[in-house]
C-alpha positions in Angstrom: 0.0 0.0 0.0 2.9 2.3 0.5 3.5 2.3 -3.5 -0.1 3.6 -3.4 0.2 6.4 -1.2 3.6 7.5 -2.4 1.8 8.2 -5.8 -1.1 10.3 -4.4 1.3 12.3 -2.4 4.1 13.1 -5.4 2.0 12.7 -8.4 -0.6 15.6 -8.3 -2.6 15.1 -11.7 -3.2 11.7 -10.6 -4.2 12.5 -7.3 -7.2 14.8 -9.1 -7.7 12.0 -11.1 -8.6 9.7 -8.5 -10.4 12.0 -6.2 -13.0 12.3 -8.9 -12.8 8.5 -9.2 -13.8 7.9 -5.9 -17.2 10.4 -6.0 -18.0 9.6 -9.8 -17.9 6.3 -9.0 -19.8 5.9 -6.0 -22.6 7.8 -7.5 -22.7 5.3 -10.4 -23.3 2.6 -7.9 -25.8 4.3 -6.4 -27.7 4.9 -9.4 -27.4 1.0 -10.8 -28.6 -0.2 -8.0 -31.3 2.4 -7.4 -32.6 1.4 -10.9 -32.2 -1.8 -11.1 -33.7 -2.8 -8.1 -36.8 0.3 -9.5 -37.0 -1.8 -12.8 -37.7 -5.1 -10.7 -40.1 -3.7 -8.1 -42.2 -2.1 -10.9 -42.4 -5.4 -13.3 -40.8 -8.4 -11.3 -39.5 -9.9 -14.1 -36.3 -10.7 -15.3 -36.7 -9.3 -18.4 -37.2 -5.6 -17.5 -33.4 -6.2 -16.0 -32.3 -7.4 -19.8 -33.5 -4.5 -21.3 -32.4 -1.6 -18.7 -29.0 -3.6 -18.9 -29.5 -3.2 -23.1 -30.4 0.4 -22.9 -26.8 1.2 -21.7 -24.9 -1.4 -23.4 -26.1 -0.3 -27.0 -25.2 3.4 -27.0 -22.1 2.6 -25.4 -21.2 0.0 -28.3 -22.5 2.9 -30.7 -20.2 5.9 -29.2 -17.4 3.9 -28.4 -15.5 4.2 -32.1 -16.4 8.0 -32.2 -15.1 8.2 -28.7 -11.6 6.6 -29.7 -11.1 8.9 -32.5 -11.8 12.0 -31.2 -9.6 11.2 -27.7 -6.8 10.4 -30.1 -7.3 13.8 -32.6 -8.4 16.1 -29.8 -7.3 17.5 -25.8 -8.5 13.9 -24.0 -9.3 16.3 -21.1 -12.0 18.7 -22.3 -13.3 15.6 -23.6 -13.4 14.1 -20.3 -15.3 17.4 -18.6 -17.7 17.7 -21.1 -19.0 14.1 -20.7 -19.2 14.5 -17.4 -21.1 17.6 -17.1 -23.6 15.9 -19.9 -23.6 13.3 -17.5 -24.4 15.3 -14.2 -27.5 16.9 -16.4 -29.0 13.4 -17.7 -28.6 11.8 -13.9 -31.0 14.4 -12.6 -33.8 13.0 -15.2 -33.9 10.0 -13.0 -36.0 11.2 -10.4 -38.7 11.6 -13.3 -38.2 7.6 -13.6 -39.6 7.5 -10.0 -42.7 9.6 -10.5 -43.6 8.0 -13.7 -43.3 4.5 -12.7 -42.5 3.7 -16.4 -39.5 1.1 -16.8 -39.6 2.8 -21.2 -38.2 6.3 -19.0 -35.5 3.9 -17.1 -34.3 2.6 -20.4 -34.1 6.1 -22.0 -32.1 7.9 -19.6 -29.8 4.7 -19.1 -29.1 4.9 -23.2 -28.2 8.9 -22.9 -25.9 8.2 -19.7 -24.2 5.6 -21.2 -23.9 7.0 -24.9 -22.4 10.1 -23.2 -19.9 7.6 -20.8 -17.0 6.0 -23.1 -15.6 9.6 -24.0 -14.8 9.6 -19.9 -14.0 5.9 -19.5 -11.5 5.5 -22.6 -10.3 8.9 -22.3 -9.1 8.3 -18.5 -7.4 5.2 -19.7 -5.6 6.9 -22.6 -4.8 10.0 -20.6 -3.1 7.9 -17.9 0.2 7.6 -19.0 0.7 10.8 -19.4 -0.1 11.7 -16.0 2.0 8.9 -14.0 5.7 8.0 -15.0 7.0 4.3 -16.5 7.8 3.5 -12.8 4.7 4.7 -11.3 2.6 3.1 -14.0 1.8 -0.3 -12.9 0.8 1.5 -9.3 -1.4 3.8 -10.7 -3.0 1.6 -13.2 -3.2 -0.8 -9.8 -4.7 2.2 -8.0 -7.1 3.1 -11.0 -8.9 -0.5 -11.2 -8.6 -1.0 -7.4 -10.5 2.3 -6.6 -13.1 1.5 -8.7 -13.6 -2.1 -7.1 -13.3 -0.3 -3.7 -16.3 2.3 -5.0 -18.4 -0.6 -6.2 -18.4 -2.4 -2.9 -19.2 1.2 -0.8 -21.3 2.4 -3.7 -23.3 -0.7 -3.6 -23.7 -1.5 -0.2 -24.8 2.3 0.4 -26.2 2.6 -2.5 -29.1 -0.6 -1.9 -29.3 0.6 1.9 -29.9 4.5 0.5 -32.6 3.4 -1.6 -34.3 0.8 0.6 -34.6 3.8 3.6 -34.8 6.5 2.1 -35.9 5.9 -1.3 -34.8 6.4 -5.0 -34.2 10.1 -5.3 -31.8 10.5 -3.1 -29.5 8.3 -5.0 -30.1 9.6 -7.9 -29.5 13.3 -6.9 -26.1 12.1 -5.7 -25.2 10.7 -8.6 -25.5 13.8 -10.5 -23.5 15.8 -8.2 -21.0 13.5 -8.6 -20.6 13.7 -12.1 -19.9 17.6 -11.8 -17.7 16.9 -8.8 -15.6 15.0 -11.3 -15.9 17.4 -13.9 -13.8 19.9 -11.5 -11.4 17.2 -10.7 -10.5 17.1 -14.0 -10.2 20.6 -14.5 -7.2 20.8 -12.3 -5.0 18.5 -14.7 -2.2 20.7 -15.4 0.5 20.5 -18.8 3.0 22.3 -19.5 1.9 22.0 -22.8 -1.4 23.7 -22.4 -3.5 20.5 -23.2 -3.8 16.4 -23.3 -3.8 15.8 -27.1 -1.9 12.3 -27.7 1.8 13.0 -28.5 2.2 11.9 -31.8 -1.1 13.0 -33.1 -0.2 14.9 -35.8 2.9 12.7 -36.7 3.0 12.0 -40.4 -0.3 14.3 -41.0 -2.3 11.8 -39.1 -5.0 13.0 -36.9 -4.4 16.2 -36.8 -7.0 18.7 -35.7 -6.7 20.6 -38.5 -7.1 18.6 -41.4 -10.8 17.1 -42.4 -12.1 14.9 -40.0 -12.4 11.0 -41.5 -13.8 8.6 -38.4 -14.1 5.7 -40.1 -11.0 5.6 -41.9 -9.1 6.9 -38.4 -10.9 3.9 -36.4 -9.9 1.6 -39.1 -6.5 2.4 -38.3 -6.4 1.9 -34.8 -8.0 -1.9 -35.6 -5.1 -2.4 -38.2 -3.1 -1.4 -35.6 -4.3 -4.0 -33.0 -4.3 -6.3 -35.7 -0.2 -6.7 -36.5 0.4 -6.4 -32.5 -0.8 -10.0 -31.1 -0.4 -9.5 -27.8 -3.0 -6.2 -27.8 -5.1 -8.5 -30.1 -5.2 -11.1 -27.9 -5.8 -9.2 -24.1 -8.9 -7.7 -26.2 -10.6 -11.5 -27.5 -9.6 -12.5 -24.1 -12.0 -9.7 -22.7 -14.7 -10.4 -24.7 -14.6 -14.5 -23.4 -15.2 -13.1 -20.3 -18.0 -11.2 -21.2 -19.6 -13.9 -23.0 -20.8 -14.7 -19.9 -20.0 -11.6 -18.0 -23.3 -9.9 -19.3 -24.9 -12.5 -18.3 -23.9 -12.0 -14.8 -25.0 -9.0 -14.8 -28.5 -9.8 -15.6 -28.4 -12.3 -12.8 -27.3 -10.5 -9.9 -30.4 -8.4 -9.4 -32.2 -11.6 -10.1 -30.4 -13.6 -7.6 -30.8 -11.1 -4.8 -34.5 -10.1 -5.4 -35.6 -13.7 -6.8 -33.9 -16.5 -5.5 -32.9 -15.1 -2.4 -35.9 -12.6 -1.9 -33.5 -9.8 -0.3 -35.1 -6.7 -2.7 -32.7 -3.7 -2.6 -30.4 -4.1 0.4 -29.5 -7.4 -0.4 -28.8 -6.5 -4.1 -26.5 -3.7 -2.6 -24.6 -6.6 0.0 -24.2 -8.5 -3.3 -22.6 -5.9 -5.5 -20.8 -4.5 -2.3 -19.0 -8.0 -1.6 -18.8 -8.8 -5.1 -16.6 -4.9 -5.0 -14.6 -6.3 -1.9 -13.6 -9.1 -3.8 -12.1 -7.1 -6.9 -10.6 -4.9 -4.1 -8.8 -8.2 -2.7 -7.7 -9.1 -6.2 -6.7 -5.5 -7.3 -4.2 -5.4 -4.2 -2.8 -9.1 -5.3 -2.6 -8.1 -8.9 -0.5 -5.2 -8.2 1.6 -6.9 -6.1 2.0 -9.5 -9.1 2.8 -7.1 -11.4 6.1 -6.1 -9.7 7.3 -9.2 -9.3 6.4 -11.7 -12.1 8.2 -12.1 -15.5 6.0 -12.2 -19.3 5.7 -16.4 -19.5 4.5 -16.2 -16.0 1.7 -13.3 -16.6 0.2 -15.2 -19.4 -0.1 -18.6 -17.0 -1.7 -16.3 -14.1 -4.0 -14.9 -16.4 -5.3 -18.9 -17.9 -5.6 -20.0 -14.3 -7.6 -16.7 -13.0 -10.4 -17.2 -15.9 -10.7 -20.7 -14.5 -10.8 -20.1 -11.0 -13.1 -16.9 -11.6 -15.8 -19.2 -13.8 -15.5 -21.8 -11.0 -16.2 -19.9 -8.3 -19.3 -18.3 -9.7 -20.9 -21.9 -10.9 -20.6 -22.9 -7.0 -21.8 -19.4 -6.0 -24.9 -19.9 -8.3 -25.7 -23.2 -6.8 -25.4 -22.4 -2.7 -28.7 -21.6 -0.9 -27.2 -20.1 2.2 -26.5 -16.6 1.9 -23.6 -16.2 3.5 -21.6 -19.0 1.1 -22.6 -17.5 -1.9 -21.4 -14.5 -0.8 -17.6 -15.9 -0.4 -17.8 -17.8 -3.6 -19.2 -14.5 -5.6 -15.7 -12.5 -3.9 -13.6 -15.4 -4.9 -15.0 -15.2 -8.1 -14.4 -11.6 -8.7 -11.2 -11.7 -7.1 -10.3 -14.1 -9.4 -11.1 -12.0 -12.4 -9.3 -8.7 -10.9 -5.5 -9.7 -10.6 -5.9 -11.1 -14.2 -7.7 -7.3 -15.0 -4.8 -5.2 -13.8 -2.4 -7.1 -15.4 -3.7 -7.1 -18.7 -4.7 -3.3 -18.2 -1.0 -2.4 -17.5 0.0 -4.4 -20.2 -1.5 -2.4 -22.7 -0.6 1.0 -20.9 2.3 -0.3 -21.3 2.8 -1.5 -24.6 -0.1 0.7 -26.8 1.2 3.8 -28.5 -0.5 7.2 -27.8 -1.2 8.2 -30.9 -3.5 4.9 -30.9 -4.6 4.5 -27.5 -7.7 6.3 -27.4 -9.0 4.2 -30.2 -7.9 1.2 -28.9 -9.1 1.2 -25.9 -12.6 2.4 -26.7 -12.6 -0.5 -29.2 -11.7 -3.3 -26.3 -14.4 -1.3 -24.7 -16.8 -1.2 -27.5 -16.0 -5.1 -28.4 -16.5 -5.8 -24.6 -20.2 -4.0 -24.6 -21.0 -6.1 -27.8 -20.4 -9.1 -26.2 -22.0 -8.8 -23.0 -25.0 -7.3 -24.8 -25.8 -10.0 -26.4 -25.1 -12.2 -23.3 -27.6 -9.5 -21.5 -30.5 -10.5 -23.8 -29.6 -14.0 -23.8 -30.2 -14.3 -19.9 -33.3 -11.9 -20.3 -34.7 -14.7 -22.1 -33.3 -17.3 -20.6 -35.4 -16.5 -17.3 -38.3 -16.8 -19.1 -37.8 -19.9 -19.2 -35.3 -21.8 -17.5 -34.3 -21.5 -13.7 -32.1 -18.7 -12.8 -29.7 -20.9 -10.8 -29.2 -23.0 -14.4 -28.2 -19.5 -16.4 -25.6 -19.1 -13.5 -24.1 -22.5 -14.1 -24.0 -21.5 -17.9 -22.9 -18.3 -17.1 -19.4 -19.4 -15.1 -19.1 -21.9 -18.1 -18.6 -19.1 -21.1 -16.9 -16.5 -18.6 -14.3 -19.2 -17.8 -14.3 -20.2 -21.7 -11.9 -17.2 -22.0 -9.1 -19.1 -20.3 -9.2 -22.0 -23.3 -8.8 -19.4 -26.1 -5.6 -17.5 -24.0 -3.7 -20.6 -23.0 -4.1 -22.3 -26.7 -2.5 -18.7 -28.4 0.0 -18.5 -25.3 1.3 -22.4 -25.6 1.2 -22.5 -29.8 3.6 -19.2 -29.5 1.0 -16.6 -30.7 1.7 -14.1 -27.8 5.0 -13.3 -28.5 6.9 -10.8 -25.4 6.3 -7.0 -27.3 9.0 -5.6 -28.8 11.7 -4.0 -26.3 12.0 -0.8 -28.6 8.1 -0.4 -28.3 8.3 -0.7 -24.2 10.6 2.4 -23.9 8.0 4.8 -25.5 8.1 8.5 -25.1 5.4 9.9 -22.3 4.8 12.9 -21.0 4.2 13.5 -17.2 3.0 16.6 -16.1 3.7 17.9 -20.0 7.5 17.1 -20.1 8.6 14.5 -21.7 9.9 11.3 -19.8 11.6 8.1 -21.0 
C-alpha cells in the first residue's frame, strides 16, 4: 500500500484523477442499484433487468468508435469534462423515472448516460500515461482498477441501503453531483503543454485537428493497428470470453438477490458491495504481481484466473445459504481482478498514444458487444429456464476465455512485445519522460 500512497502524495494530476474516481464512481453505484432494483419492483420480471442492462450497453457500443477517434485527434481532457457535465444533467432526469413508474423512462435515460460515458471511461485510460511515470505506471493503473472495485463495494452496499430507507431520489440526486464533482477534478489537470492531445497525433499528418475529420478511416487504423500487434489482439478477445458470460452476470445479480434469495434492494447492494470487496482483494494481489512476475508467467496467471473466476461463480450460483454465496461471488471476482490489472498495464504499457484512445474504446466497445448480447440472452433465458441454471452456464462461457488464452499463449502466438516499443516516449506533467 505504501507504492499507493507515495503516488497520491508526489503525483498531483493523478491525485485529481482519482479524487473524482472515488465520488464519480460511488454515485454510479448508487444509481445502478437504485434502478435496477426500480425496474424489478415495478415489473418483477427478469426481463425488465435485460433490457435496462441493453439500454446502456447499446449506446455505449454505438459511441465507443467515435469516442476513440476524437480522444486520439483532440485534448483527451476537455473531452473528459464535457462528458461529465452531460452526464451530471442526464442523472437528474432520473427522479422523473420515479414519479412515472414507467421502466420505457429507465431505459431512456440509461441509453443517454451511457452513450455520453466511453468519451470519460477511454479517455481516462488513454490519458493515464501521461499523468503517471513508466515506474509509477503499474501502481497507478493498480490504484485506478482497485479504486473503482473499492467504490463498487461502498457504492453498492450504500447505494441498496440509500434506496431501501430513504428511497430512490436521493440516490439519484447524488449521482449527478457527482458527475460535476468529477468534472472539477478534472479541471485541475495541469500540462505544460497547455493540453492532453496524444503525442504523436499529428505525426506523419495523421489525426491532426486541423485537417478534415475521417472517423471511419481513423478507427480503421487503430484496428489495423491492433491487428499486426498479437499480444493487444489477444488481451482484447480475451475480454470479450469473459464477457460472453460476463453480461450475463449481470442480468443475474439483481435476479439472484431479489428472486432467488428474496432480499429486494439491500441485499442487491450486500451482493454488488461483496462482489466490489472481492475485486478490491484481487486488485491489491494483482499489483503486487505485477512487480514481481516475469511475461511467461503473466500469461499462465491470467489462464488459471479465468478458471478459478468461472469456477467460483458456478458454486456461488448453486449455494442456498446466503452467507456462502457471498464468499464464492468475492472469490470469483477476485479471481477475475488480478488477471484485469495485469492485462490493463500491459496495454498501458505496450499501446502507442497516438492509438490508444482508439484502442481502448474499441476493447471497450468489443466488450459491450459481447455482453449485450449475453444480456439478452439471460433476459430470455429467465423466461424460461431456472435462474440458478443461467448461473451455471454463465461461469461456463466466462471461464471459456481461459481456453482461447492458453491455446494462443502455448502454440507461441503471444510473443513478449518488442523491447523498442516498451521504452516509449510519455509525458508526465507535460514534459517528456523516457
Amino acid at each position: 500500500m505504501s507504492s499507493f500512497t507515495q503516488l497520491l502524495r508526489h503525483n498531483r494530476n493523478y491525485r485529481f484523477t482519482w479524487l473524482g474516481q472515488i465520488v464519480s464512481e460511488v454515485g454510479d453505484h448508487f444509481n445502478n442499484i437504485a434502478v435496477l432494483s426500480l425496474a424489478v419492483e415495478e415489473t418483477h420480471n427478469g426481463g425488465a433487468v435485460a433490457a435496462v442492462m441493453l439500454s446502456r450497453a447499446i449506446p455505449a457500443v454505438l459511441a465507443g468508435p467515435l469516442a476513440g477517434v476524437l480522444l486520439d485527434r483532440f485534448d483527451r481532457k476537455r473531452i473528459m469534462i464535457a462528458s461529465d457535465l452531460v452526464r451530471g444533467v442526464i442523472a437528474l432526469g432520473f427522479i422523473l423515472a420515479v414519479s412515472y413508474h414507467q421502466v420505457w423512462l429507465l431505459c431512456l435515460l440509461s441509453g443517454l448516460l451511457m452513450l455520453a460515458s466511453p468519451f470519460f471511461t477511454a479517455g481516462r485510460s488513454a490519458i493515464l500515461p501521461s499523468i503517471a511515470t513508466r515506474e509509477e505506471l503499474h501502481t497507478a493503473n493498480s490504484l485506478t482498477q482497485t479504486t473503482g472495485w473499492m467504490t463498487l463495494a461502498v457504492g453498492a452496499y450504500f447505494g441498496g441501503t440509500t434506496a431501501a430507507r430513504f428511497g430512490y431520489q436521493l440516490a439519484f440526486v447524488f449521482n449527478s453531483l457527482s458527475f460535476f464533482f468529477s468534472a472539477l477534478c478534472i479541471s485541475r489537470l495541469r500540462s505544460t503543454t497547455g493540453n492532453f492531445r496524444a503525442v504523436s497525433a499529428a505525426r506523419d499528418g495523421e489525426l491532426d485537428e486541423t485537417e478534415v475529420a475521417r472517423p471511419w478511416s481513423e478507427y480503421r487504423q487503430g484496428l489495423a493497428y491492433m491487428l499486426r500487434s498479437p499480444l493487444i489482439l489477444g488481451i482484447a478477445l480475451i475480454a470479450v470470453g469473459w464477457a460472453s458470460g460476463g453480461g450475463a452476470a449481470q442480468v443475474l445479480f439483481t435476479l439472484f438477490s431479489e428472486i432467488v434469495f428474496k432480499r429486494g434492494a439491500q441485499g442487491l447492494g450486500q451482493l454488488w458491495g461483496t462482489a466490489g470487496v472481492g475485486l478490491l482483494i484481487g486488485g491489491v494481489i494483482g499489483n503486487r504481481l505485477g512487480k514481481s512476475i516475469g511475461f511467461e508467467a503473466y500469461k499462465r496467471t491470467v489462464f488459471f484466473c479465468y478458471l478459478l473466476h468461472g469456477g467460483a461463480y458456478i458454486v456461488f450460483s448453486q449455494m442456498t445459504n446466503w452467507g456462502w454465496a457471498l464468499f464464492f461471488m468475492a472469490v470469483s471476482r477476485g479471481s477475475v481482478a488480478v488477471s484485469s490489472v495485469l492485462n490493463w498495464s500491459t496495454l498501458l504499457r505496450h499501446v502507442e498514444d497516438r492509438y490508444r484512445g482508439r484502442v481502448f474504446a474499441t476493447v471497450e466497445t468489443l466488450t459491450w458487444s459481447t455482453m449485450m448480447l449475453s444480456m439478452l440472452g439471460a433476459g430470455l433465458a429467465s423466461q424460461h429456464y431456472n435462474v440458478r441454471a443461467i448461473g451455471v452456464a454463465s461461469g461456463l462461457l466466462s471461464s471459456s476465455t481461459a481456453i482461447f488464452w492458453g491455446w494462443a499463449n502455448w502454440t507461441g502466438k503471444l510473443p513478449a512485445p518488442r523491447e523498442e516499443r516498451s521504452q516509449e516516449t510519455v509525458t508526465v506533467h507535460g514534459d517528456p519522460v523516457s
